[in-house]
N, C-alpha and C positions, 0 to 999 in steps of 0.2 A: 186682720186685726179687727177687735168687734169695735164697731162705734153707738157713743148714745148722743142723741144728738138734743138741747137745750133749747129749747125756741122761746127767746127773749123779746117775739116780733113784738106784743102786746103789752108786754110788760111794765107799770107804771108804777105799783108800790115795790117794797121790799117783802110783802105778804105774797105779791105777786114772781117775784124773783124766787121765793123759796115755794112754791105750785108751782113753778116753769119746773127748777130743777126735780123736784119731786117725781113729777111725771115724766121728765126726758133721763131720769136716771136711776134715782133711787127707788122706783116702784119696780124696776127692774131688777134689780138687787135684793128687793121684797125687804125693802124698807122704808121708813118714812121718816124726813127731818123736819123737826118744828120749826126751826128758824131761832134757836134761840141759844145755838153755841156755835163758834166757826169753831171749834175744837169739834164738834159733831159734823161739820161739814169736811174737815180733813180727815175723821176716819172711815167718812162713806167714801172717798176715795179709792181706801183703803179693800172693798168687799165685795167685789167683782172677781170669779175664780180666775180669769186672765189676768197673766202678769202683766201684759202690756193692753192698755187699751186708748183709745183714741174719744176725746168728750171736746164735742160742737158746740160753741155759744152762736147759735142763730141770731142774730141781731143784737151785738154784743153792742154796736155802736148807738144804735137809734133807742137804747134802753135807758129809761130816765129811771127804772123802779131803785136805779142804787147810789149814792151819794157815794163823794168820791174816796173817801175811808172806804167804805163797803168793795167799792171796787180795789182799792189796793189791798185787803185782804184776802180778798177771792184771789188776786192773782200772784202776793208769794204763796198762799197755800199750793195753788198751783205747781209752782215753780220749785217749791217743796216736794215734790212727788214725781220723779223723774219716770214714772211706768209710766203716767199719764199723758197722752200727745192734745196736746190743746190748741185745739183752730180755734179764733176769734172769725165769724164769718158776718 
């Protein structure tokens, strides 16, 4: 299963949370999200040729870049997309 992995070590804005993901996932996809729609962050989910794939949030806990609305939408998007295997690490 291919994994991309999100490293949230550093992460303290929400400018900074959407540069983690950009670089841990969508540059891989050969795309890039602004940060200015979670309906654009649920269809990069979406654009990975593998049906199943597995996405790392690196330092999911120690990341202050997300207030906690932010954080409960990242995770039903998540939950929303059952190809997706999502470690919180």
């Amino acid at each position: 299963m291919r994994e991309f992995v999100v490293d949230l070590t550093n992460v303290a804005t929400y400018a900074d949370f959407v540069a983690a993901f950009n670089v841990g996932f969508c540059e891989s996809c050969k795309g890039h999200w602004h940060g200015q729609s979670w309906d654009a962050f649920h269809d990069y989910l979406s654009w990975p040729e593998e049906e199943r794939f597995r996405l790392v949030f690196k330092g999911w806990e120690g990341c202050c870049g997300l207030q906690a609305e932010d954080r409960r939408m990242v995770c039903k998007i998540l939950a929303d997309n059952p190809h997706v295997e999502v470690v919180f690490a």
